[in-house]
N, CA, C, O and CB atoms as a CASP TS submission, in Angstrom:
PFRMAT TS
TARGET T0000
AUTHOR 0000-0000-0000
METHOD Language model
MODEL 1
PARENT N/A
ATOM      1  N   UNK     1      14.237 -26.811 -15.391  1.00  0.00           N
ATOM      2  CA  UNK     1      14.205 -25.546 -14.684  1.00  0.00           C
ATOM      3  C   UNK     1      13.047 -25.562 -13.691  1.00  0.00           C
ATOM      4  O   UNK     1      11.971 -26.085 -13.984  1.00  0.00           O
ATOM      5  CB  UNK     1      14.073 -24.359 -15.673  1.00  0.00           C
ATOM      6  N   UNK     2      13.290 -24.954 -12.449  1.00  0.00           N
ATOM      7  CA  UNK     2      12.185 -25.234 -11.572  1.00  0.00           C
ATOM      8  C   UNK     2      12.076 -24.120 -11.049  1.00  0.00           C
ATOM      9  O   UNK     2      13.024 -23.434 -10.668  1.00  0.00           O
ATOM     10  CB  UNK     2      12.271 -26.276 -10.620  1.00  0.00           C
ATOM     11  N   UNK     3      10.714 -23.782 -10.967  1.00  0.00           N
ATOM     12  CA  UNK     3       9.793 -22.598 -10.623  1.00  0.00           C
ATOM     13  C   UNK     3       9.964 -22.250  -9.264  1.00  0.00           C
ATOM     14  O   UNK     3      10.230 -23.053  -8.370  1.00  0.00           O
ATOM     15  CB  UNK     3       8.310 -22.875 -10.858  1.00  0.00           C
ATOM     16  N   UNK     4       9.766 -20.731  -9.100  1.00  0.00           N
ATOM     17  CA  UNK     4       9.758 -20.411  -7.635  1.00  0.00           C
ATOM     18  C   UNK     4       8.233 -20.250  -7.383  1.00  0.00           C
ATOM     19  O   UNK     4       7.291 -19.618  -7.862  1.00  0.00           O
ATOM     20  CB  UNK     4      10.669 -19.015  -7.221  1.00  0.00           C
ATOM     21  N   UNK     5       8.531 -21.371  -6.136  1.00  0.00           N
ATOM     22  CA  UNK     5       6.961 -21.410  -5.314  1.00  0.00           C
ATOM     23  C   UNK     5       6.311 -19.942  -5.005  1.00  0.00           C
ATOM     24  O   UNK     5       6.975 -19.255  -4.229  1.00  0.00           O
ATOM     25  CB  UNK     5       7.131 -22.198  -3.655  1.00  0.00           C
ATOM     26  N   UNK     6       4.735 -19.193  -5.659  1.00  0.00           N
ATOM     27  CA  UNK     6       4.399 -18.215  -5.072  1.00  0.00           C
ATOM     28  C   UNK     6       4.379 -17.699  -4.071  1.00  0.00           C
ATOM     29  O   UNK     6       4.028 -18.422  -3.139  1.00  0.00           O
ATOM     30  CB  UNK     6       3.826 -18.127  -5.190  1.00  0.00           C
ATOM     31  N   UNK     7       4.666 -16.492  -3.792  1.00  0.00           N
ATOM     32  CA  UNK     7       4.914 -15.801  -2.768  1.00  0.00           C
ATOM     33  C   UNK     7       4.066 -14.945  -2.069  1.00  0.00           C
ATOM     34  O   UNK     7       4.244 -13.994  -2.831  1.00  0.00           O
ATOM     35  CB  UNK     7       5.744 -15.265  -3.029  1.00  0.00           C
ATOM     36  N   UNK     8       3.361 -14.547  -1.319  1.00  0.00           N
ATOM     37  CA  UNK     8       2.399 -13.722  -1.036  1.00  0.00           C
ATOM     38  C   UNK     8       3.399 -13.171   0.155  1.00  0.00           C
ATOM     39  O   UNK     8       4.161 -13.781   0.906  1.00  0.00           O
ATOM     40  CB  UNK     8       0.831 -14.384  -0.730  1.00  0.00           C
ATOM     41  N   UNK     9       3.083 -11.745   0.022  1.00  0.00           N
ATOM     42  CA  UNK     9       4.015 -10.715   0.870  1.00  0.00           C
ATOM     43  C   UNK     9       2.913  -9.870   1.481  1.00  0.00           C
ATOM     44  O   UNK     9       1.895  -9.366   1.006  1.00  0.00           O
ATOM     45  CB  UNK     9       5.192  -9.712  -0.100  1.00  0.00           C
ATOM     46  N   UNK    10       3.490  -9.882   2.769  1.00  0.00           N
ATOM     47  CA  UNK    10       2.328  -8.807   3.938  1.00  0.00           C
ATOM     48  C   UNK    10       2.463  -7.632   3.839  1.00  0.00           C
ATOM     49  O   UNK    10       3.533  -7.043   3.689  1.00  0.00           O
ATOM     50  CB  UNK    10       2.456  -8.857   5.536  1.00  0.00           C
ATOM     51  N   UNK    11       0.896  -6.943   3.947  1.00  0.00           N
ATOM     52  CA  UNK    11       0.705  -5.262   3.320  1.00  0.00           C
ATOM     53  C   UNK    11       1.942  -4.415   4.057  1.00  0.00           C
ATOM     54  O   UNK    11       2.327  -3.377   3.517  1.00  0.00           O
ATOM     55  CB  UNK    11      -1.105  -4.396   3.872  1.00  0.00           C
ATOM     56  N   UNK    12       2.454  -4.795   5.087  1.00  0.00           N
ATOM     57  CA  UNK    12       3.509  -4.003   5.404  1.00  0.00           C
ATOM     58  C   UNK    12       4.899  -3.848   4.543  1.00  0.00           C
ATOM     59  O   UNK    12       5.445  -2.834   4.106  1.00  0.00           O
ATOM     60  CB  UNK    12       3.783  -4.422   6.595  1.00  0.00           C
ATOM     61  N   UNK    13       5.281  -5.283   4.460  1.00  0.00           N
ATOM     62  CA  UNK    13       6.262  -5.480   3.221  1.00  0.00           C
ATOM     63  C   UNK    13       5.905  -4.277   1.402  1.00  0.00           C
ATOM     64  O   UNK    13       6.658  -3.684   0.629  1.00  0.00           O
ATOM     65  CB  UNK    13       5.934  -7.538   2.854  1.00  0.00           C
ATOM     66  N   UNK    14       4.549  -4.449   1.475  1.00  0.00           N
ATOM     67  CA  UNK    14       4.363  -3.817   0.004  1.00  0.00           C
ATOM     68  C   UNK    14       4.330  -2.592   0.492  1.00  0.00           C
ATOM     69  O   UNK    14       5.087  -1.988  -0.268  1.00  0.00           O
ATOM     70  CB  UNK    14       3.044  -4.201  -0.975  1.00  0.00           C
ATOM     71  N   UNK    15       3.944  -1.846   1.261  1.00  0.00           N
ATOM     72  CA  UNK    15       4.434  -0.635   1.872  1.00  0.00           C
ATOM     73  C   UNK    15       5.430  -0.233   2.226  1.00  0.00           C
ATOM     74  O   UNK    15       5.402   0.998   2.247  1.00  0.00           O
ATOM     75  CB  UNK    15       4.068  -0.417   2.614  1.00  0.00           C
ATOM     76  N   UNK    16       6.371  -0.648   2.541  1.00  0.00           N
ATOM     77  CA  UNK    16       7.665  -0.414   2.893  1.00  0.00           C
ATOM     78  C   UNK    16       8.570  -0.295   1.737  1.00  0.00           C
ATOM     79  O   UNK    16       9.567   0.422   1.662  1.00  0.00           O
ATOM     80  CB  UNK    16       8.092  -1.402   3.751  1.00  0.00           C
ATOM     81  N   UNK    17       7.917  -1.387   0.515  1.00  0.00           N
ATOM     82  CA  UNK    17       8.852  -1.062  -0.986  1.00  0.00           C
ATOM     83  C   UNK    17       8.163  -0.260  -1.764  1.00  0.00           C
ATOM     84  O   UNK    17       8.812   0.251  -2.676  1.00  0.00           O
ATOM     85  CB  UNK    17       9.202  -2.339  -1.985  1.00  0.00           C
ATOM     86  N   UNK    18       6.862   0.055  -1.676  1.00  0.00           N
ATOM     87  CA  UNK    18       6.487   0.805  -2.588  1.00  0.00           C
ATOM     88  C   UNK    18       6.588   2.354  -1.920  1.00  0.00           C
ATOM     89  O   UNK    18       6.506   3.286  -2.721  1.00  0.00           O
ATOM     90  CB  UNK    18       5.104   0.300  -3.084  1.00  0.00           C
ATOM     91  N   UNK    19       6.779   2.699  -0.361  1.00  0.00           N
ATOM     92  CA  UNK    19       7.754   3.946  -0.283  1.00  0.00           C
ATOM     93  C   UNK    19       8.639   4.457  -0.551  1.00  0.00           C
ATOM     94  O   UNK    19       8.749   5.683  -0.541  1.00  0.00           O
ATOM     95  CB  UNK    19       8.048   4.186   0.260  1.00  0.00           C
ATOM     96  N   UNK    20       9.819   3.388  -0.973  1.00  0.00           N
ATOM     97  CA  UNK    20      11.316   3.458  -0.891  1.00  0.00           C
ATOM     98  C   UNK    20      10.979   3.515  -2.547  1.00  0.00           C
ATOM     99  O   UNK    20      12.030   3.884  -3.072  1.00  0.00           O
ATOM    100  CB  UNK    20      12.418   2.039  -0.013  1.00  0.00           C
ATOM    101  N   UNK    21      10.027   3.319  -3.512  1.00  0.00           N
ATOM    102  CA  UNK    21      10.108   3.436  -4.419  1.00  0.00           C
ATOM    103  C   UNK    21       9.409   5.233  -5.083  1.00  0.00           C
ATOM    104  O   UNK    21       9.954   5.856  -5.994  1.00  0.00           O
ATOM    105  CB  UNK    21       9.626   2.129  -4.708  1.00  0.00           C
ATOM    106  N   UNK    22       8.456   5.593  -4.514  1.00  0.00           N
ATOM    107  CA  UNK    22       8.027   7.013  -4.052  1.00  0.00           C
ATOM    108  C   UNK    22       9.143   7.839  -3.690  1.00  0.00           C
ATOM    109  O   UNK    22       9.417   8.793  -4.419  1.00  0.00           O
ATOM    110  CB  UNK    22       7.101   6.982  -2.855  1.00  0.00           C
ATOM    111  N   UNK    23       9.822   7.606  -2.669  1.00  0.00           N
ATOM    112  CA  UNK    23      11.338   8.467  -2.190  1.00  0.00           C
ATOM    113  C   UNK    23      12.194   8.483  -3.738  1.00  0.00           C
ATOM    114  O   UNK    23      12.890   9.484  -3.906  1.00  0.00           O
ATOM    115  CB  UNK    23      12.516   7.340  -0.666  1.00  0.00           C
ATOM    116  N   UNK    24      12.190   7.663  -4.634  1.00  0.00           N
ATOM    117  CA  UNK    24      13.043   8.095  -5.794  1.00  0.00           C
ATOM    118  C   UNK    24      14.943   8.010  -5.178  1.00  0.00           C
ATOM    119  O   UNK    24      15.925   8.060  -5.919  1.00  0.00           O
ATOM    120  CB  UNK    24      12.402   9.977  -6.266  1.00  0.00           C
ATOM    121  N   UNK    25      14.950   7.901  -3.942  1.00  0.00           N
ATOM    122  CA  UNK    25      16.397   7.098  -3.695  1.00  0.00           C
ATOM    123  C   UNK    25      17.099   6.372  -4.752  1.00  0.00           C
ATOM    124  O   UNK    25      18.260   6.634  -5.064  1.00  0.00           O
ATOM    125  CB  UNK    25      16.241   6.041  -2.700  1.00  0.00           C
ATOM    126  N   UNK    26      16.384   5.449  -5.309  1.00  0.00           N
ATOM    127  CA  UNK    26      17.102   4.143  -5.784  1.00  0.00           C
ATOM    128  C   UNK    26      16.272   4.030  -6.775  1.00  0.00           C
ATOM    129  O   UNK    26      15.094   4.384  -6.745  1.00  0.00           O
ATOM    130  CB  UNK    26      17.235   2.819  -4.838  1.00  0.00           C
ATOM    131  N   UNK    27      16.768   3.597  -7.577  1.00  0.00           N
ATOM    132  CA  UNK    27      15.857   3.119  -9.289  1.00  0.00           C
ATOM    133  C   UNK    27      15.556   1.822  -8.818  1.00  0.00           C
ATOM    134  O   UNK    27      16.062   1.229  -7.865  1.00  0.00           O
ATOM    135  CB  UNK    27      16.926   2.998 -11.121  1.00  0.00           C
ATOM    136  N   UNK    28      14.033   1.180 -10.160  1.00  0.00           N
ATOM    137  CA  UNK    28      13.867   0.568 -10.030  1.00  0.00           C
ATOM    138  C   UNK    28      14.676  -1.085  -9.907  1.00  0.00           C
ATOM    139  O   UNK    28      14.552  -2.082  -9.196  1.00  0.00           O
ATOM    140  CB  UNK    28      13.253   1.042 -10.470  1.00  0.00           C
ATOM    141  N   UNK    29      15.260  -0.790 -10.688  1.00  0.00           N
ATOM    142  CA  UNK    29      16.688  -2.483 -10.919  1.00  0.00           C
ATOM    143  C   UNK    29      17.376  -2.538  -9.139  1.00  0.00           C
ATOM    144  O   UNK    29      17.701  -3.541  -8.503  1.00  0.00           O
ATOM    145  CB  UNK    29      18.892  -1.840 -12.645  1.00  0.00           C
ATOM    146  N   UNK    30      17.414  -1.362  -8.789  1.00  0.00           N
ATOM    147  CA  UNK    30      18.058  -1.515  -7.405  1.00  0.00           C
ATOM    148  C   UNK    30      17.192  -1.723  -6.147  1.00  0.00           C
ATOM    149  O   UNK    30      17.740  -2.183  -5.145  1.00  0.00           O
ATOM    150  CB  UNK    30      18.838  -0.319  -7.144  1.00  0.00           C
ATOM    151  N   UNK    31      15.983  -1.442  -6.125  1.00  0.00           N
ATOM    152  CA  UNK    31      14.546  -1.879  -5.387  1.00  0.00           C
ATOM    153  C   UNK    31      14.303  -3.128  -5.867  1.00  0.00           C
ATOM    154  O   UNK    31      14.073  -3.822  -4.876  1.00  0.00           O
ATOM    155  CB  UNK    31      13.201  -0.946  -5.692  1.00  0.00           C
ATOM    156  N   UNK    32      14.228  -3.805  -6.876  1.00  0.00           N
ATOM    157  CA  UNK    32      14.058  -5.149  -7.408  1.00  0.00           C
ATOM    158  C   UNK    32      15.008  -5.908  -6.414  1.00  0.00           C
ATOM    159  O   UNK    32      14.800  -6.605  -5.420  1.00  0.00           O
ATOM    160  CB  UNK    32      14.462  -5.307  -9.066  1.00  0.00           C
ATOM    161  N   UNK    33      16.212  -5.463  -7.127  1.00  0.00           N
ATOM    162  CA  UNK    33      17.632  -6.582  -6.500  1.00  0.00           C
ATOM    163  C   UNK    33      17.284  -6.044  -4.387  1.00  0.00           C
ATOM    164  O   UNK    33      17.308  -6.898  -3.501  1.00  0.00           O
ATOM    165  CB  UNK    33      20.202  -5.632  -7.505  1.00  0.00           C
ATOM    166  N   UNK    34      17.087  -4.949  -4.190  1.00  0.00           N
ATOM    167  CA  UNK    34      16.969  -5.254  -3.347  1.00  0.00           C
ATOM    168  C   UNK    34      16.228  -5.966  -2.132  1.00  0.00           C
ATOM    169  O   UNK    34      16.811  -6.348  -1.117  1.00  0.00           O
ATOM    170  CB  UNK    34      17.171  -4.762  -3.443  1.00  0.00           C
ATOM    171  N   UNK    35      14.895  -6.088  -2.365  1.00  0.00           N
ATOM    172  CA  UNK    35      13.576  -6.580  -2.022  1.00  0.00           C
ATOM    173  C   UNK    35      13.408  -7.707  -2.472  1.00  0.00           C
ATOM    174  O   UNK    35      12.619  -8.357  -1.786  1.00  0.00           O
ATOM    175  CB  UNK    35      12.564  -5.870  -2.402  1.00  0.00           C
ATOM    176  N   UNK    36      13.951  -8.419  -3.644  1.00  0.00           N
ATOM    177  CA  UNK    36      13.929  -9.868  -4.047  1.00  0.00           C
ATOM    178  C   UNK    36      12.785  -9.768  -4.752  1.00  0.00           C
ATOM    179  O   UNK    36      12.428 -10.945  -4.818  1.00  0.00           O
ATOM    180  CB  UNK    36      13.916 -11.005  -2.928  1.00  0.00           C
ATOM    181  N   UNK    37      11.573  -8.801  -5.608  1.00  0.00           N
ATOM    182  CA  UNK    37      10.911  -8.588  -6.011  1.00  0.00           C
ATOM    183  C   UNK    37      10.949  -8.147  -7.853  1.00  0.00           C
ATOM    184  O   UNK    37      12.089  -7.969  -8.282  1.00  0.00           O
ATOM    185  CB  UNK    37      10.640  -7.987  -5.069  1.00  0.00           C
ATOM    186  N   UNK    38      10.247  -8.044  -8.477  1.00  0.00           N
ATOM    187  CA  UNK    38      10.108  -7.732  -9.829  1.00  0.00           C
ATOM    188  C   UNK    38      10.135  -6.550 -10.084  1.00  0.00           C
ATOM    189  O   UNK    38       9.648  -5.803  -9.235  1.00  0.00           O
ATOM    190  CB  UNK    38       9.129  -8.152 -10.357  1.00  0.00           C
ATOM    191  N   UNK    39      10.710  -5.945 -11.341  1.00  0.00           N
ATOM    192  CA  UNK    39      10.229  -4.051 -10.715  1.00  0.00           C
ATOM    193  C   UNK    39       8.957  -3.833 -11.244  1.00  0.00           C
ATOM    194  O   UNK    39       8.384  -2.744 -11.244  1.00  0.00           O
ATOM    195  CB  UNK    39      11.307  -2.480 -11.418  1.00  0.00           C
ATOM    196  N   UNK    40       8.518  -4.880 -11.694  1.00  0.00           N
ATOM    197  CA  UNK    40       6.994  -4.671 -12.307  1.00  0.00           C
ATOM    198  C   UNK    40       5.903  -4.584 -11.224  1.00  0.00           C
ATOM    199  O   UNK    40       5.040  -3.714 -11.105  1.00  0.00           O
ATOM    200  CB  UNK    40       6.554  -5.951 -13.294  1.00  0.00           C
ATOM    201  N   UNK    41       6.141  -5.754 -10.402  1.00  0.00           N
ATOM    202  CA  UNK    41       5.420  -5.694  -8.896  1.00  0.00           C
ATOM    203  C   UNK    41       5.543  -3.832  -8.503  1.00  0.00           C
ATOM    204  O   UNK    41       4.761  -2.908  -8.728  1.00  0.00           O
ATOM    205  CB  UNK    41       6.564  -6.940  -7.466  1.00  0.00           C
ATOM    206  N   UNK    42       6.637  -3.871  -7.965  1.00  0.00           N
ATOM    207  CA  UNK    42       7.153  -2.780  -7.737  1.00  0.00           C
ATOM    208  C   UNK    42       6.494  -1.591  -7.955  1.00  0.00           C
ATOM    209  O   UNK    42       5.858  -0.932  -7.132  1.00  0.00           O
ATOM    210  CB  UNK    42       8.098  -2.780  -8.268  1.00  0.00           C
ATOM    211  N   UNK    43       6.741  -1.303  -9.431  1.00  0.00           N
ATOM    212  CA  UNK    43       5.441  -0.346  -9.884  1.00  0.00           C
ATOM    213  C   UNK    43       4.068  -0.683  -9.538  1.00  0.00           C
ATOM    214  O   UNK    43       3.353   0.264  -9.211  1.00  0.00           O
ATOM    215  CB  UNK    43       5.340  -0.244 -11.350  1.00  0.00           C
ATOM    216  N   UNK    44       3.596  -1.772  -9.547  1.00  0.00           N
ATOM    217  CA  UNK    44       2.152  -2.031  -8.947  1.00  0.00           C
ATOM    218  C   UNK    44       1.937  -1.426  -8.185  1.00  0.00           C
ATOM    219  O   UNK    44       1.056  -0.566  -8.177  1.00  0.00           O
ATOM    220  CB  UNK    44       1.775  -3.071  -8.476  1.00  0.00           C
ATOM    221  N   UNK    45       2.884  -1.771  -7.079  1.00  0.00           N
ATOM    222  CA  UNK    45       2.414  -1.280  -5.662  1.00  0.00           C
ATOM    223  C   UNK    45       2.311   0.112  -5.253  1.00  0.00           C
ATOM    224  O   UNK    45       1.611   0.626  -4.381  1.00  0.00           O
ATOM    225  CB  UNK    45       3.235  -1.781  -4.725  1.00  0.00           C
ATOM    226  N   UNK    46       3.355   0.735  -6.256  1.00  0.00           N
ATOM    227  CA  UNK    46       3.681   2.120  -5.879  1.00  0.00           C
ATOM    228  C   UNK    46       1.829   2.914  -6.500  1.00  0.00           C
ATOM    229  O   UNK    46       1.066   3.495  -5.729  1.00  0.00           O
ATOM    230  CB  UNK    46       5.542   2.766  -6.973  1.00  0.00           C
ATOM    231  N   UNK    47       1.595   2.718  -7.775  1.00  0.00           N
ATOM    232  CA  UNK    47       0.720   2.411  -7.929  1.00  0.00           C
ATOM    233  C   UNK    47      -0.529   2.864  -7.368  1.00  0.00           C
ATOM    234  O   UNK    47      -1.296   3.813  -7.526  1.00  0.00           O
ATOM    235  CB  UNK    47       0.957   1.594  -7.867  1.00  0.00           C
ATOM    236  N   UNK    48      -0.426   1.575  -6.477  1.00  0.00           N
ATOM    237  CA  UNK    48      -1.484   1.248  -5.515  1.00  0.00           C
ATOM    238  C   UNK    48      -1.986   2.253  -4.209  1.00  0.00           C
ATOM    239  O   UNK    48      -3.047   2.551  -3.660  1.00  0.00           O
ATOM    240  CB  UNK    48      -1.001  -0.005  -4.960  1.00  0.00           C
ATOM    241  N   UNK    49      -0.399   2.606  -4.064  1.00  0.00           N
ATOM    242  CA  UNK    49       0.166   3.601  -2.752  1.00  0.00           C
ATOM    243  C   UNK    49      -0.647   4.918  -3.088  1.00  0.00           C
ATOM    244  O   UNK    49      -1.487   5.461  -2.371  1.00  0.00           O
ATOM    245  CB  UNK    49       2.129   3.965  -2.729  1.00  0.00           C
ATOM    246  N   UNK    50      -0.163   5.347  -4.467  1.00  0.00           N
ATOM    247  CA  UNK    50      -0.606   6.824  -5.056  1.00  0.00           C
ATOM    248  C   UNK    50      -2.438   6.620  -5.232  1.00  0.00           C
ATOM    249  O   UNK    50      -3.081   7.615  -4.898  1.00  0.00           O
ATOM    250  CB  UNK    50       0.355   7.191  -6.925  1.00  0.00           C
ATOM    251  N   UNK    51      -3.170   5.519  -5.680  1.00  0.00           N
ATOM    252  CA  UNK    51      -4.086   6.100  -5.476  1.00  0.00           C
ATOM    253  C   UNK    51      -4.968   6.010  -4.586  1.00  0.00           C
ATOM    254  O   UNK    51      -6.024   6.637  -4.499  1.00  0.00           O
ATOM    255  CB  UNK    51      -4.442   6.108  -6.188  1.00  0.00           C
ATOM    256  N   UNK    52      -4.348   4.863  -3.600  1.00  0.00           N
ATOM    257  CA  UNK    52      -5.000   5.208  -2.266  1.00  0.00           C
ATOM    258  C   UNK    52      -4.636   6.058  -1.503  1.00  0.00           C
ATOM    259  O   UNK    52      -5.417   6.045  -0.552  1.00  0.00           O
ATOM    260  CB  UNK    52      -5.060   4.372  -1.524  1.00  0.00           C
ATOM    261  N   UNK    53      -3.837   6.850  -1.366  1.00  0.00           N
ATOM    262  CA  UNK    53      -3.444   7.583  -0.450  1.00  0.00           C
ATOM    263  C   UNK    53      -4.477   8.899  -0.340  1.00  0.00           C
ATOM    264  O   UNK    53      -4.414   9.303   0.821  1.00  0.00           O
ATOM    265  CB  UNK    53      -2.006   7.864  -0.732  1.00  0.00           C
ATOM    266  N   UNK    54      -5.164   9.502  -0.924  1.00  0.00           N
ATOM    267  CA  UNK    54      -6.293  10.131  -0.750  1.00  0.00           C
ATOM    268  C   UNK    54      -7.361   9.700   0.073  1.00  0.00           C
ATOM    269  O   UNK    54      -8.281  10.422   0.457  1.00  0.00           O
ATOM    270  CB  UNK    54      -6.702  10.288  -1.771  1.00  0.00           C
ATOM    271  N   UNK    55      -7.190   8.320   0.369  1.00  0.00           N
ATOM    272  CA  UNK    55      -8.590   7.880   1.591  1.00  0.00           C
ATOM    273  C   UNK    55      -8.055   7.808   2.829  1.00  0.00           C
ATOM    274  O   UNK    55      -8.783   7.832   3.821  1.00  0.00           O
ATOM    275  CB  UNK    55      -9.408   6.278   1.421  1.00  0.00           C
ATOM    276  N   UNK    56      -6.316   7.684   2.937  1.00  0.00           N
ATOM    277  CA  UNK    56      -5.931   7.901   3.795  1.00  0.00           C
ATOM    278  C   UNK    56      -6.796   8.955   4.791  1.00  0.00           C
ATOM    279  O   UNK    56      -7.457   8.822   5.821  1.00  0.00           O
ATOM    280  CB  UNK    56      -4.843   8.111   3.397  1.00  0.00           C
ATOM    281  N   UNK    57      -6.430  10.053   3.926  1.00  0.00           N
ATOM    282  CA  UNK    57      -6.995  11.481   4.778  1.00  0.00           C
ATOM    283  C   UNK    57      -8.505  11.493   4.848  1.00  0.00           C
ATOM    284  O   UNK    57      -8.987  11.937   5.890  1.00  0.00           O
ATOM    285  CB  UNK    57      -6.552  13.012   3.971  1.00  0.00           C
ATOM    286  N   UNK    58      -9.597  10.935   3.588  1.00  0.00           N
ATOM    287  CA  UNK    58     -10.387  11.115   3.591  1.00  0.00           C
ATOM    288  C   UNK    58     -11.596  10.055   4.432  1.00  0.00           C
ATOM    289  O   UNK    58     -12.804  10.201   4.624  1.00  0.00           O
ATOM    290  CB  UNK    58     -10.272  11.405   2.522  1.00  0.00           C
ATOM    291  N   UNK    59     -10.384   8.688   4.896  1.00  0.00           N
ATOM    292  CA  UNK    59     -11.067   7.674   5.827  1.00  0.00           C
ATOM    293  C   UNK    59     -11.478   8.371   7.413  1.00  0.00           C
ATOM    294  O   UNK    59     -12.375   8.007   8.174  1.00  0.00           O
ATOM    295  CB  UNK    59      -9.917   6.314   6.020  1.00  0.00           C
ATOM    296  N   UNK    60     -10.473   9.497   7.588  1.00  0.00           N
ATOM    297  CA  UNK    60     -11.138   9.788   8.697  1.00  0.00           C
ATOM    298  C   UNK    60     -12.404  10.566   9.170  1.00  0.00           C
ATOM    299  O   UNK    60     -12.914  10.395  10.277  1.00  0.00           O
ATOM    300  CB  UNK    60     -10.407  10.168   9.158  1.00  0.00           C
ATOM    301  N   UNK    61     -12.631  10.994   8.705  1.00  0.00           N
ATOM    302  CA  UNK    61     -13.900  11.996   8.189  1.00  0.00           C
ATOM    303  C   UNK    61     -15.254  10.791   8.262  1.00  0.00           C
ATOM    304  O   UNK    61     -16.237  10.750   9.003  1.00  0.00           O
ATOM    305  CB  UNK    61     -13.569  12.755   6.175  1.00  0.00           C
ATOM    306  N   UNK    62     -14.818   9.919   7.200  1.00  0.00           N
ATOM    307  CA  UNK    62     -16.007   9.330   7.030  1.00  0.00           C
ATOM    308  C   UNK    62     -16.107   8.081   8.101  1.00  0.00           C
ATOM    309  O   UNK    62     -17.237   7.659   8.344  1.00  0.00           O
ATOM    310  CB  UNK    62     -16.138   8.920   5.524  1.00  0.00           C
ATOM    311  N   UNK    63     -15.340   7.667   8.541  1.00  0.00           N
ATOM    312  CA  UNK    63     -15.227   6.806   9.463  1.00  0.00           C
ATOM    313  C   UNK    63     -15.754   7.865  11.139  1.00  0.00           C
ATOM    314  O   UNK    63     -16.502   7.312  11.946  1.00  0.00           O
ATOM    315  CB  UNK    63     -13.468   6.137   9.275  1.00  0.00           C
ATOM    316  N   UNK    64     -15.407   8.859  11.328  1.00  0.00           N
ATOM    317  CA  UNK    64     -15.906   9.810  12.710  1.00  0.00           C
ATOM    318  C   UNK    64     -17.473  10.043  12.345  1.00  0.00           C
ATOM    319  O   UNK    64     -18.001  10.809  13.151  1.00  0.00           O
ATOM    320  CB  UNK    64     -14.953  11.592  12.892  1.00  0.00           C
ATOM    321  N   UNK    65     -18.420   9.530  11.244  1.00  0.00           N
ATOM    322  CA  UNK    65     -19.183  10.029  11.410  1.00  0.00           C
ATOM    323  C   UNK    65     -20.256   8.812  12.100  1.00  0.00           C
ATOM    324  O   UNK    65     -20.369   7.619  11.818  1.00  0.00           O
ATOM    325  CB  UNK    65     -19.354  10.767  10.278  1.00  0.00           C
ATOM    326  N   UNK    66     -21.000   9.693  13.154  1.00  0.00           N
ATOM    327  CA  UNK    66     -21.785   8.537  13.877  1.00  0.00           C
ATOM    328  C   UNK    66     -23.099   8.609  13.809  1.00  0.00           C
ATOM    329  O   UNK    66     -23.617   9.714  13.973  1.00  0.00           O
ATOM    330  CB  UNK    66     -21.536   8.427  15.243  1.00  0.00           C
ATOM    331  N   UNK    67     -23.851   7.556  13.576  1.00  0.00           N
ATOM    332  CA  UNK    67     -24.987   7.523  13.287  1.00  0.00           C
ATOM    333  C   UNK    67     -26.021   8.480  13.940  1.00  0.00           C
ATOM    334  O   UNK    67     -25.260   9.260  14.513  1.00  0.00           O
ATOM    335  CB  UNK    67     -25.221   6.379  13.423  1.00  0.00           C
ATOM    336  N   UNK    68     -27.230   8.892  14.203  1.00  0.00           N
ATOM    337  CA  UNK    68     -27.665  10.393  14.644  1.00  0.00           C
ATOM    338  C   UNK    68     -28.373   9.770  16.159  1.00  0.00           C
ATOM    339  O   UNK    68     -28.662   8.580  16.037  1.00  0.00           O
ATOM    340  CB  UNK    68     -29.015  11.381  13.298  1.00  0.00           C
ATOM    341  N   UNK    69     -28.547  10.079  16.896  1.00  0.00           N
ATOM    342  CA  UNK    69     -29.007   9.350  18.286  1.00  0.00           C
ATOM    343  C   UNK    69     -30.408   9.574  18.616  1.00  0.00           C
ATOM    344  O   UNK    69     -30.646  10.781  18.666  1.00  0.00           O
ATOM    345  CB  UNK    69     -28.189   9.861  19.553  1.00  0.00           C
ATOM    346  N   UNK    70     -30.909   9.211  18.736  1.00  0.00           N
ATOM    347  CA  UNK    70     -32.759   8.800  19.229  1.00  0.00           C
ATOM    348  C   UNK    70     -32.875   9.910  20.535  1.00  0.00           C
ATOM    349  O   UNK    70     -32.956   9.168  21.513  1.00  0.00           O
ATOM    350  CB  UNK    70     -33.116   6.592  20.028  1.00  0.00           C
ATOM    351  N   UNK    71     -32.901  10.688  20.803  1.00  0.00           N
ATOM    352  CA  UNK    71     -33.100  11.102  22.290  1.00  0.00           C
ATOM    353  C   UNK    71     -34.486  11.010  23.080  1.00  0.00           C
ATOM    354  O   UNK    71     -34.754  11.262  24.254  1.00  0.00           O
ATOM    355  CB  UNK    71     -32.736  12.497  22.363  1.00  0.00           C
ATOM    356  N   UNK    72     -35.347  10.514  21.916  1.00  0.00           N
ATOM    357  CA  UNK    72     -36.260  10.060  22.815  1.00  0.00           C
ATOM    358  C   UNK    72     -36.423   8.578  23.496  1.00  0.00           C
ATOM    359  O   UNK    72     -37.183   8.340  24.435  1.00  0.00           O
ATOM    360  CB  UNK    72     -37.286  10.327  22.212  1.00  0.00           C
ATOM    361  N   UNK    73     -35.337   7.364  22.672  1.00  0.00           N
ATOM    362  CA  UNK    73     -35.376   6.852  22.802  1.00  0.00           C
ATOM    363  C   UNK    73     -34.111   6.486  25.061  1.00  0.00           C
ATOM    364  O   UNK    73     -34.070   5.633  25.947  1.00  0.00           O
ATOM    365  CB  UNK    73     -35.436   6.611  21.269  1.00  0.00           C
ATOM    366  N   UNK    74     -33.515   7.727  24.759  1.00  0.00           N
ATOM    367  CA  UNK    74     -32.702   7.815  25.966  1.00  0.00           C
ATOM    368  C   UNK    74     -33.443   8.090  27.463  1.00  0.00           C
ATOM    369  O   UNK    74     -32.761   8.165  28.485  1.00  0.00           O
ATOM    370  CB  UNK    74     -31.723   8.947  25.673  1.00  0.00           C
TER
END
C-alpha cells in the first residue's frame, strides 16, 4: 500500500473550505469528498476561522495606530 505524498494547501484553499464548512450547506462527509480533504482537517480549519475571526476586526484598530510624532524634531 502506498502513501499519499503530503500535501500542504494555500491559506486561501483553507479558507475557502473552512467557509463552506461555517455556511452549514453541506455536512462534513460531503466537504471531505468534496475538497479531497479529511473532515478532521476540515474541522481544524473551521476551527481556526472561528477563533481568529475576532482580529479580523480587531487588526484594524491596532494596526492604524501610529507611533506619536516628535514635533520638535520637525
Amino acid at each position: 500500500m502506498s502513501k499519499r505524498p503530503r500535501r500542504n494547501h494555500s491559506p486561501a484553499f483553507k479558507a475557502k473550505v473552512a467557509l463552506a464548512a461555517v455556511k452549514g450547506e453541506k455536512t462534513l462527509a460531503e466537504l471531505a469528498q468534496q475538497f479531497d480533504v479529511h473532515p478532521n482537517q476540515i474541522t481544524q480549519w473551521k476551527a481556526q476561522l472561528l477563533d481568529g475571526a475576532a482580529d479580523v476586526f480587531g487588526a484594524e484598530k491596532a494596526g492604524a495606530a501610529t507611533p506619536p510624532v516628535d514635533v520638535r524634531t520637525l
